[in-house]
N, C-alpha and C positions, 0 to 999 in steps of 0.2 A: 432385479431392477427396483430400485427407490428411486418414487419420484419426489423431489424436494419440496414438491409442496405438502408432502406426508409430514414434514416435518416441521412445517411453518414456516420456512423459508420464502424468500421471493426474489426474483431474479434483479437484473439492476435498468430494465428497461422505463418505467414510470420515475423512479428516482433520479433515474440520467435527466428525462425529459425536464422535470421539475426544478432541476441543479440548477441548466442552461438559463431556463426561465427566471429565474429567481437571482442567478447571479454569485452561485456560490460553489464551492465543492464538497465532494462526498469524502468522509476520515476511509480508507482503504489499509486498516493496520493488519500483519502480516503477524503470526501466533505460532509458537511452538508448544508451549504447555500449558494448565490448567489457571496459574497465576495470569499469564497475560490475557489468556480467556478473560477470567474472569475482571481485569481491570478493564477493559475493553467494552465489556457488556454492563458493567456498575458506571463508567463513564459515559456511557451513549444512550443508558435508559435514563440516568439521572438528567439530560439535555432533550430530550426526548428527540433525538437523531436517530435517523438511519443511517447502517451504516456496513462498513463491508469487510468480513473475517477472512484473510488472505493467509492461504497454504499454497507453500513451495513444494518441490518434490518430495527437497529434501525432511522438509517439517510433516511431510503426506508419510513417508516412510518411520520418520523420530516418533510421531504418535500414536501411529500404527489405523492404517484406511478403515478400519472397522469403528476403532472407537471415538472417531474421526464424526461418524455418523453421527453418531449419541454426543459426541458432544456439540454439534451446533445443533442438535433437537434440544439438548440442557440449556443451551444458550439463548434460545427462543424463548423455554419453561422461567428462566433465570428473570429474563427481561420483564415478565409478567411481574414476578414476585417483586421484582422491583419497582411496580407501579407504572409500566408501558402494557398498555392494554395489549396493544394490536402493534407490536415490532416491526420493523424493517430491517429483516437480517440476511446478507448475502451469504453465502457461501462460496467462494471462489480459490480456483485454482490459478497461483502466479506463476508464470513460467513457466506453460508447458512445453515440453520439447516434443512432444510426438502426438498421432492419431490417438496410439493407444492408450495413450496417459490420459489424453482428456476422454476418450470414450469410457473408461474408467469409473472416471472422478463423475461424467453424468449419470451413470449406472448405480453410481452408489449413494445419491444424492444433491449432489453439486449444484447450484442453479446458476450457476456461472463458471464460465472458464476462459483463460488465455493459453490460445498457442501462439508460441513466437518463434518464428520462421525468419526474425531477422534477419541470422546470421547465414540467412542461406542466397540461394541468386533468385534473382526478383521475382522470376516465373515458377520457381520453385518456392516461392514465398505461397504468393499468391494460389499455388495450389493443393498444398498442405491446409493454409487457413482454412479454404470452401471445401476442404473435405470434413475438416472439424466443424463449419459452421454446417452443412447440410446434416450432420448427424443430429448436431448438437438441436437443433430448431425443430428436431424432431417433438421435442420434449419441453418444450419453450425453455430452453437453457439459453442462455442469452451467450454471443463470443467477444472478446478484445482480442485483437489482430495490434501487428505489431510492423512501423518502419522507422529504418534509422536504428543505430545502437548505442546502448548506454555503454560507457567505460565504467572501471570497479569492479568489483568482486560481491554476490551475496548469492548464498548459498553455489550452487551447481553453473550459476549465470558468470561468466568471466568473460572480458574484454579489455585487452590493456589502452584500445582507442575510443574515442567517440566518433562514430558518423551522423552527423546530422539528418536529419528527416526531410529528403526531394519532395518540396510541395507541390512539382510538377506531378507525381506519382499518387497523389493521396486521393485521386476521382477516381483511376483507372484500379487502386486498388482497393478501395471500398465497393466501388458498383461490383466488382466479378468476385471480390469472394463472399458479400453481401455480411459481414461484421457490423455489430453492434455499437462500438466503441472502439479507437483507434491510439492505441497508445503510439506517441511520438517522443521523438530526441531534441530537445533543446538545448543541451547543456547542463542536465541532472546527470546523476552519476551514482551508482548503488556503492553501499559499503559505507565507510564512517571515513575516510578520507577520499573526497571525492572532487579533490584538487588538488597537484603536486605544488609545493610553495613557488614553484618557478611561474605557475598560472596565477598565483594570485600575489597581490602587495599587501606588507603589514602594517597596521597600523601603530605610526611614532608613538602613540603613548603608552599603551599595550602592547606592543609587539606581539599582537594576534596577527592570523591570516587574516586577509579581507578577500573573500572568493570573486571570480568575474561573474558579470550579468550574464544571465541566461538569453539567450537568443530570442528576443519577443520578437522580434522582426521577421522569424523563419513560422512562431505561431499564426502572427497577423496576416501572412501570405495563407497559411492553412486555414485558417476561417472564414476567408473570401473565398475559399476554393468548394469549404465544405461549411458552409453557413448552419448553424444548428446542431450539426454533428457533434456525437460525445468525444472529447479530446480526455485522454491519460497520460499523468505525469507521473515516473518511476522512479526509483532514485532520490524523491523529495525529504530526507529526513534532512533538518536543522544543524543536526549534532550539536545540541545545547552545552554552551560551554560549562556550565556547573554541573553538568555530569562527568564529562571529559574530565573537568578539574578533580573530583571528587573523586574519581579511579584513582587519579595520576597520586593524590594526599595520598590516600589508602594503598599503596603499591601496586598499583598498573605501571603500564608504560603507551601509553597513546599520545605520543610526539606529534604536533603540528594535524590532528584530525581535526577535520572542518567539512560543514555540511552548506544548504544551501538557505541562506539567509530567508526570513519569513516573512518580511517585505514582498521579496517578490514572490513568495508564495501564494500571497495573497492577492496580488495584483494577477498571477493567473487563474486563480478560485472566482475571479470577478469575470474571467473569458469563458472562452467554452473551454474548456479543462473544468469538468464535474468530477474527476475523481484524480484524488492524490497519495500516492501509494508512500506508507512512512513504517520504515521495521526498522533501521539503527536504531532511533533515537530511543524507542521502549529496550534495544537489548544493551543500551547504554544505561537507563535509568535501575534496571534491576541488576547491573553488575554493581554501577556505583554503591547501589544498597547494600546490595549481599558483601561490597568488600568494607562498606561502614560498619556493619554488622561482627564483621570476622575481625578488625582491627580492635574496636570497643571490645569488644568481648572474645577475646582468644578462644574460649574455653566451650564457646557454643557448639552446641551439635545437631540442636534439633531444628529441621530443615524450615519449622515451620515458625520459627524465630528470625531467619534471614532471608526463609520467601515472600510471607505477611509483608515487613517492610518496603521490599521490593514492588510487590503490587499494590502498594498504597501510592508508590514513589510513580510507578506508570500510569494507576487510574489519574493524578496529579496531571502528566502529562500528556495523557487521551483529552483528558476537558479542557488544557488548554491550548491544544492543536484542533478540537471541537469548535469553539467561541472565537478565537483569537488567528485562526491561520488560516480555517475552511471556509467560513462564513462568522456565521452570527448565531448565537442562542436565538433570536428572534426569527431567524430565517429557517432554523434549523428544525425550531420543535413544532413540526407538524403532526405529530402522533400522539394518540392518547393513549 
């Protein structure tokens, strides 16, 4: 058993409180390997944010749960070195599908985890969650519970629909499985095309997608319902179009991907939604790199020639989904 405070870690209970109050949201970026680590933790110490390292099953298996450990204890050590005295680093599992996966991930460290029982029936929701949550609070491991489904695809998570989030359901499921934070469906969508062109209109001069408004109307019923309460939003990457573009130059094929404009991103950073979960848009910025890299220079081989780029090209876009989407540099750097 590791408990994550061995590790300098800390859960995301004080940070949530502080979001709501303050008016802003928490960066919740989602990591596979050492590069986005590390742009991750050079962008959030350099702002002096907290902020929250999110592992899927699938990235818990690619990096392997052991050295999983050690590397958000480096990530803690990293932050120092970089001139954040006293970090605010989560550790968090996204997407869990079972008891055991999260009993797991708090066993080995974790200070936070989701189970998502979405896709299951309601009572069966509900008691999956309060099984993970009664473990998990053993340990002050903080949980995000989950209603309503995202459509898209990321990693192991697939839905070809979206159900929206019954705000008539959101008392009766928070009070019985007793979660932390409640992530909800409004109209985000995981993956890098997270609207078919039939759901959105292009615009005459561009002929870009323009995506539809996300559902503020089903949030503002949830906040009356659950005043205070942490709200999570899934599925929120941008999919910046000069990344997009920049594949498609360099020979990709990412036809008509479009993500969820930062407008409203940020007009829900301003609700109770404290945390907003963004993994395209860093595994957009490092492919763009790596295939700018590979185009310019055919002949490269050394990995640390078209990875460097790449994680310059993400800590780029950690700092301005930090300042510009979440909140604010001013609201944000509370840490020394």
């Amino acid at each position: 058993m590791v408990n994550y405070k061995e590790l300098g870690l800390v859960n995301t209970r004080d940070m949530f409180a502080r979001a709501i109050k303050g008016g802003y949201a928490i960066p919740a970026f989602n990591f596979n390997n050492l590069e986005q680590l590390q742009a991750i933790i050079k962008a959030s110490s350099e702002l002096k944010s907290p902020v929250i390292l999110q592992v899927s099953k699938g990235a818990r298996n690619y990096a392997n749960e052991t050295l999983l450990r050690y590397m958000a204890e480096g990530a803690v050590e990293y932050a120092k070195e970089l001139g954040c005295k006293h970090p605010e680093i989560v550790l968090h599992l996204d997407h869990g599908d079972s008891f055991e996966l999260c009993k797991s991930c708090v066993d080995l460290g974790f200070s936070s985890v989701m189970i998502d029982g979405s896709a299951l029936p309601y009572e069966e929701n509900i008691a999956l969650t309060k099984k993970v949550v009664d473990y998990a609070h053993q340990f002050d491991v903080t949980v995000e519970g989950e209603l309503g489904v995202l459509a898209g695809v990321e990693d192991e998570v697939s839905s070809d629909v979206c159900h929206y989030t019954k705000p008539e359901e959101v008392i009766d499921f928070t009070s019985r499985t007793g979660v932390d934070s409640l992530a909800i469906s409004i109209g985000t969508s995981h993956g890098a095309y997270k609207f078919t062109p039939e759901q959105c209109t292009r615009d005459p001069k561009t002929g870009k997608l323009v995506p539809p408004p996300l559902a503020f109307d089903i949030l503002d019923e949830i906040m009356v319902k659950l005043p205070g309460f942490p709200i999570v939003l899934h599925g929120s990457s941008s999919v910046p179009q000069e990344y997009v573009d920049m594949i498609n130059e360099y020979g990709g094929k990412l036809p008509d991907a479009v993500g969820i404009p930062e407008e409203q991103l940020r007009k829900a950073s301003a609700s109770a939604v404290c945390k907003i979960n963004i993994d395209s848009d860093s595994r957009l910025a490092f492919t763009a790199a790596v295939r700018k890299v590979f185009h310019d220079k055919p002949g490269e081989f050394d990995p640390r020639k078209y990875c460097g780029p790449a994680r310059d090209l993400m800590e780029q876009m950690y700092k301005h989904k930090i300042i510009d989407v979440l909140g604010s540099d001013n609201k944000l750097a509370q840490l020394d």
